[in-house]
KEKE-3310 file (N, C-alpha, C; in steps of 0.2 Angstrom, whole numbers, plus 5000, padded with zeros to 4 digits):
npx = (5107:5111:5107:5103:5096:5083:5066:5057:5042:5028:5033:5038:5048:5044:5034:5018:5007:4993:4978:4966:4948:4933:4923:4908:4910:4906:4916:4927:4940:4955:4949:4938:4941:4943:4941:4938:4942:4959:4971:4987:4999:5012:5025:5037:5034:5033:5026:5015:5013:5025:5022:5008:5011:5018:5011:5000:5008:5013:5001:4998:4993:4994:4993:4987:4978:4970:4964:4951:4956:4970:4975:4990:4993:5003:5003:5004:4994:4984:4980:4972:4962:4956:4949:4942:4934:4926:4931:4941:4939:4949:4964:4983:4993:5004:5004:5008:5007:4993:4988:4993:4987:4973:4973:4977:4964:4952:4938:4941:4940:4929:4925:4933:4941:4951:4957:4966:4982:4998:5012:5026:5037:5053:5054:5051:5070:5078:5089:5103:5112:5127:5137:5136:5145:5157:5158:5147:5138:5141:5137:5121:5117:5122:5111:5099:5098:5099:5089:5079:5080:5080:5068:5063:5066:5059:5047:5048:5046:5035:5026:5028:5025:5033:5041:5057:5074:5086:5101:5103:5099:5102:5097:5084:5078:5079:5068:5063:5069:5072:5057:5058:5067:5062:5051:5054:5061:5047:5043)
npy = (4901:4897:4902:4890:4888:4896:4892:4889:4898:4893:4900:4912:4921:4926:4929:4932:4940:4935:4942:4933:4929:4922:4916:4921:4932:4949:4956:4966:4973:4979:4990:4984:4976:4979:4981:4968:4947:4941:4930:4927:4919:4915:4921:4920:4922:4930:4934:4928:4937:4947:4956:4961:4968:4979:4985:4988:4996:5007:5012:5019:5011:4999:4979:4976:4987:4988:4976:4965:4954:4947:4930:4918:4904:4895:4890:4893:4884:4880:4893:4896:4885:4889:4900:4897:4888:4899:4903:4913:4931:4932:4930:4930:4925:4913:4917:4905:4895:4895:4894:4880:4875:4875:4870:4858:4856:4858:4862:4872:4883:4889:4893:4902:4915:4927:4944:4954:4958:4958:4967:4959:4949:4938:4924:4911:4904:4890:4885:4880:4873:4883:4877:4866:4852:4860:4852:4842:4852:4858:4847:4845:4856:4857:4845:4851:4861:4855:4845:4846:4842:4829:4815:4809:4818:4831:4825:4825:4838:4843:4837:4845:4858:4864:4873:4872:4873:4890:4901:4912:4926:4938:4950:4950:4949:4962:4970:4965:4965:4978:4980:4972:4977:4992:4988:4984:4995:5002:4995)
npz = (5005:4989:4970:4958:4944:4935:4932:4919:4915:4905:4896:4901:4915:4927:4938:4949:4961:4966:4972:4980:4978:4986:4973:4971:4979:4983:4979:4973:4972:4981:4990:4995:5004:5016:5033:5033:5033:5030:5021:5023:5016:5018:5032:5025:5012:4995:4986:4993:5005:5005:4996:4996:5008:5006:4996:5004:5012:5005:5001:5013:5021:5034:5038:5047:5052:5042:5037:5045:5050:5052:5044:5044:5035:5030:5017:5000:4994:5004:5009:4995:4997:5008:5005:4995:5002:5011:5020:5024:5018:5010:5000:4997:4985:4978:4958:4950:4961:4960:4949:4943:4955:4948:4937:4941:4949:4943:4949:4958:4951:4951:4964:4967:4961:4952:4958:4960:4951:4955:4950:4939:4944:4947:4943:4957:4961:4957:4970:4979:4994:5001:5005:4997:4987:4975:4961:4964:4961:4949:4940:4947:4938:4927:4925:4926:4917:4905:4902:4897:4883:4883:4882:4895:4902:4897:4904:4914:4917:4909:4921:4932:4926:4920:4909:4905:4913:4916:4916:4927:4929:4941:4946:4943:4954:4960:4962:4971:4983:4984:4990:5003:5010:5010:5015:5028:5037:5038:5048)
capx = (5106:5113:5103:5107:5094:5077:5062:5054:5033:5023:5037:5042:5053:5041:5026:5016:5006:4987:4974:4958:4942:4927:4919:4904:4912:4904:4922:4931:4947:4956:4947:4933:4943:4944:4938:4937:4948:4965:4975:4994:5001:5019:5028:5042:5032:5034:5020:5006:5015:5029:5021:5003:5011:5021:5007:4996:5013:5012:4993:4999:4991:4996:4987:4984:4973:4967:4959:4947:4960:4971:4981:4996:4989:5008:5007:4998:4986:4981:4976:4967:4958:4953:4947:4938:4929:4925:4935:4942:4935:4954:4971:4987:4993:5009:5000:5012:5002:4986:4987:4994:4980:4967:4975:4976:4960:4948:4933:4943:4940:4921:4925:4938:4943:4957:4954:4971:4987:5006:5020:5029:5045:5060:5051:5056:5074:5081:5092:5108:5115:5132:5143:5137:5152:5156:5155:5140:5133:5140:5131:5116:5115:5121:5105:5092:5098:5099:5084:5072:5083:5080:5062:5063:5067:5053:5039:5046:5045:5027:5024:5028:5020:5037:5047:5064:5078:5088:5103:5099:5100:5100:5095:5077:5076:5080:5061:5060:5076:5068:5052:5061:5070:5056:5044:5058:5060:5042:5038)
capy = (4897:4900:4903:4886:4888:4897:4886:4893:4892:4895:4905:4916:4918:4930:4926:4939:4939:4936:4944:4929:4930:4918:4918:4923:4937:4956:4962:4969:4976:4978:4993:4981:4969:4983:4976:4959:4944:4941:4924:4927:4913:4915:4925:4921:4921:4936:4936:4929:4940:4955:4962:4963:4970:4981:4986:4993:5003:5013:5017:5021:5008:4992:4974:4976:4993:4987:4970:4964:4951:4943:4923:4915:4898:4891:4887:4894:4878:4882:4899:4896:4883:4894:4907:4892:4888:4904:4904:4920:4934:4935:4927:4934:4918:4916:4915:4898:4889:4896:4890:4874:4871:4876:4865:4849:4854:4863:4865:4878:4889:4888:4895:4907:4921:4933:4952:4958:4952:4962:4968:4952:4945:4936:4916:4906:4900:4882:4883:4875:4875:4887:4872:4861:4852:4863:4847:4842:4859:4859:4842:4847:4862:4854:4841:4854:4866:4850:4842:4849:4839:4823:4814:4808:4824:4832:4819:4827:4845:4843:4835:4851:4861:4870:4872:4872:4877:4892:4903:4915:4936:4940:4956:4946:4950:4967:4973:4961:4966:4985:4979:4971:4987:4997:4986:4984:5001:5003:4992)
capz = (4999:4982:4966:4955:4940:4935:4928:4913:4914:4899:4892:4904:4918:4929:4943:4952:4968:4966:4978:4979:4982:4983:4965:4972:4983:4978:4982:4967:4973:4988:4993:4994:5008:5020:5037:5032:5035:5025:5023:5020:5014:5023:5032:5022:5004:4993:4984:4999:5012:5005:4991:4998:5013:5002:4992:5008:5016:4998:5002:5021:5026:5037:5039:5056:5051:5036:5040:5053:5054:5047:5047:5040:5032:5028:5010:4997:4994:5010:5007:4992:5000:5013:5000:4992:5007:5013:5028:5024:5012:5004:5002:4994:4983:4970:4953:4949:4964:4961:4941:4945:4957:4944:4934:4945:4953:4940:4953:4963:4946:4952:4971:4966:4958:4956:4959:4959:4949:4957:4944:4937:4949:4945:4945:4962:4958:4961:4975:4982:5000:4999:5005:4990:4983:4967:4958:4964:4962:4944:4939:4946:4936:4921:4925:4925:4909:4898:4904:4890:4879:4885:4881:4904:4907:4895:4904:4922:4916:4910:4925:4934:4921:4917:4900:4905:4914:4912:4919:4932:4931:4947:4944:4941:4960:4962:4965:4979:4988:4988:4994:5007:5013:5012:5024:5035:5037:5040:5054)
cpx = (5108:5108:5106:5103:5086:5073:5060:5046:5031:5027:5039:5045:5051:5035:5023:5010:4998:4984:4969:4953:4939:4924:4913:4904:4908:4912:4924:4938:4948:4955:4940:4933:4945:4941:4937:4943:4951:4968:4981:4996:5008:5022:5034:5042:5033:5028:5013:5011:5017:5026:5013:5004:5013:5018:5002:5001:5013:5005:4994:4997:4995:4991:4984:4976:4970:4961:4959:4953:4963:4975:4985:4992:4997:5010:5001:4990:4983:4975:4972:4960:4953:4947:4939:4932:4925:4926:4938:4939:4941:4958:4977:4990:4999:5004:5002:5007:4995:4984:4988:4989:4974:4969:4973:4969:4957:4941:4935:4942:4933:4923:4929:4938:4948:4953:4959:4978:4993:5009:5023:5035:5046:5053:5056:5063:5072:5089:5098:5109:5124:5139:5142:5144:5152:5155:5150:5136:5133:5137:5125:5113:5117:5117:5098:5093:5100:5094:5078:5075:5082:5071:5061:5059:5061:5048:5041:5046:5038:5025:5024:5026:5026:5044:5052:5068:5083:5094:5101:5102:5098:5099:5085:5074:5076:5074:5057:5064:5072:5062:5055:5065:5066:5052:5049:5059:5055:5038:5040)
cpy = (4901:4899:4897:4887:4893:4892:4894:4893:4897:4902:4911:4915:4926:4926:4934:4936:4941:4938:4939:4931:4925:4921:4923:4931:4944:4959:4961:4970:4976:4983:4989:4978:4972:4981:4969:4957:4940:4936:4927:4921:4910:4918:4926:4922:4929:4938:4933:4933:4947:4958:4965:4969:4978:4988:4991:4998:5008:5016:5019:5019:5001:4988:4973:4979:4991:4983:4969:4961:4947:4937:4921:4905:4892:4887:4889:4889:4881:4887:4900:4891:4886:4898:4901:4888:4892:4905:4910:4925:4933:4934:4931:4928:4919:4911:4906:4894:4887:4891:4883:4872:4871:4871:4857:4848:4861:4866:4870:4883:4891:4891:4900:4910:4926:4940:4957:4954:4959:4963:4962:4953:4939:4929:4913:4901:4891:4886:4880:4878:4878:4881:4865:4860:4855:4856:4844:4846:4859:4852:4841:4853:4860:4849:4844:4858:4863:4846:4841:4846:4831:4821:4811:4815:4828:4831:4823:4834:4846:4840:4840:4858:4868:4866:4868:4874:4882:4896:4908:4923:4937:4945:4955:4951:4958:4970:4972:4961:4974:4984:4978:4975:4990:4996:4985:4992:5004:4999:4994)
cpz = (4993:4976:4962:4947:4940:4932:4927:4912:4909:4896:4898:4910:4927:4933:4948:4959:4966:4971:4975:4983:4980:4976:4966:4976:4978:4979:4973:4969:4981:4993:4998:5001:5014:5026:5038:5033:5029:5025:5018:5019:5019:5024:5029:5014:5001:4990:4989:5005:5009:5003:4993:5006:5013:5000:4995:5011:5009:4998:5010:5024:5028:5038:5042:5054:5045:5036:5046:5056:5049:5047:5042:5037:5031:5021:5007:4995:4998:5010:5002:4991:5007:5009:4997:4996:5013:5020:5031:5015:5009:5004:4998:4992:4979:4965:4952:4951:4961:4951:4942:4948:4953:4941:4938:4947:4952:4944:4957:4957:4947:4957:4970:4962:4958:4953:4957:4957:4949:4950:4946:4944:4947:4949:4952:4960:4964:4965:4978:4991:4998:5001:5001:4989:4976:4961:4958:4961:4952:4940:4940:4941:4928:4919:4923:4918:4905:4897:4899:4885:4877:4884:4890:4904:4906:4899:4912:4921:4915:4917:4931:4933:4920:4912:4900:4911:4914:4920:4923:4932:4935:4947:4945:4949:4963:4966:4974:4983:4991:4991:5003:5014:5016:5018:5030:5038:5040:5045:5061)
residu = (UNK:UNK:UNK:UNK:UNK:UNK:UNK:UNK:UNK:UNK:UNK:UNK:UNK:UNK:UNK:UNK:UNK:UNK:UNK:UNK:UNK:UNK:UNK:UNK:UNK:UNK:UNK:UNK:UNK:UNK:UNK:UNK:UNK:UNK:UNK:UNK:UNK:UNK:UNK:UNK:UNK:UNK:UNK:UNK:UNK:UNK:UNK:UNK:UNK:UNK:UNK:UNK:UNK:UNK:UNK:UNK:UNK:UNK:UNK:UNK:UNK:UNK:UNK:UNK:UNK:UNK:UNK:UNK:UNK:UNK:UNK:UNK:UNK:UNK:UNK:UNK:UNK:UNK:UNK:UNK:UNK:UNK:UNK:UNK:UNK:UNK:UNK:UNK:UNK:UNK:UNK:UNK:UNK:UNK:UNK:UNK:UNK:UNK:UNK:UNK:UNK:UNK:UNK:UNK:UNK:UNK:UNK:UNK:UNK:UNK:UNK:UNK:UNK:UNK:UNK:UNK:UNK:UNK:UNK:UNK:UNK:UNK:UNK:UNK:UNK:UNK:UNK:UNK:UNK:UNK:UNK:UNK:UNK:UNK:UNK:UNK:UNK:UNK:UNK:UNK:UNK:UNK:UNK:UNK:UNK:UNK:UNK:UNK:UNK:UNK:UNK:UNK:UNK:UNK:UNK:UNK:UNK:UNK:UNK:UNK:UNK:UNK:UNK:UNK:UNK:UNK:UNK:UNK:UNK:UNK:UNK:UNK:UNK:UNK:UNK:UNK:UNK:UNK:UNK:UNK:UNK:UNK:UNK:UNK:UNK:UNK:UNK)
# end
């Protein structure tokens, strides 16, 4: 896949990887969540997988040894519905979702809680497949970074709960190419 655009939420162009707990949970921190069970979000997620995974190889520990136990859920709702129903003590979630869901569905602010909030990362781009037609590719990309312009386009961008689109510094991604490395390395 090719990077075609970034969305812009509440002004920035950054997301981070929340650790949740039930509201009522006594855990504080992720010393807290040691023996207990852990919902990843995906193995292919960077904020409910990498960075948590990441996060313990720098304290020398792994998820195996860490948690009693721990499951994949396949999409963050998922795992914050988990958390919400006390199905596991603790999820690893991207903030995006997890706001979003609060948003659409303020009772989860009642059952939840965050504990721990990652160093920012490059926002989830938009996407193309690499054999797009370049014209295709260049009409779609001149659909989403003019989009903020338009009163449609405005009404599906709030519908979304983001600003705009913008160009992409791929650079954004750096931190999460070394994570990537590093846990590779380490398993």
């Amino acid at each position: 896949m090719e990077i075609l655009v970034i969305p812009v939420v509440n002004g920035d162009v950054h997301y981070y990887s929340y650790l949740i707990v039930p509201a009522d949970s006594t855990t504080r921190g992720w010393e807290d969540l040691r023996g207990k069970a852990l919902a990843f979000s995906d193995p292919l997620s960077n904020s409910g997988h990498l960075a948590p995974r990441y996060l313990l190889m720098q304290r020398g520990e792994t998820p195996e040894g860490f948690f009693k136990r721990t499951v994949f859920t396949y999409s963050h709702d998922n795992s914050i519905r988990a958390v919400a129903d006390k199905l596991v003590d603790g999820a690893a979630v991207d903030s995006l979702v997890y706001d979003y869901m609060l948003a659409l569905h303020p009772e989860l602010a009642k059952k939840t809680r965050v504990i721990y909030k990652s160093q920012p990362f490059g926002i989830p781009p938009v996407v193309v497949h690499p054999r797009i037609s370049p014209a295709l590719r260049k009409q779609l990309k001149q659909a989403l970074l003019h989009m903020h312009r338009d009163p449609a386009g405005q009404a599906a961008l709030a519908r979304l709960m983001v600003d705009r689109f913008l160009r992409c510094d791929d650079h954004l991604y750096d931190s999460m190419r070394t994570m990537v490395a590093k846990v590779r390395i380490n398993r």
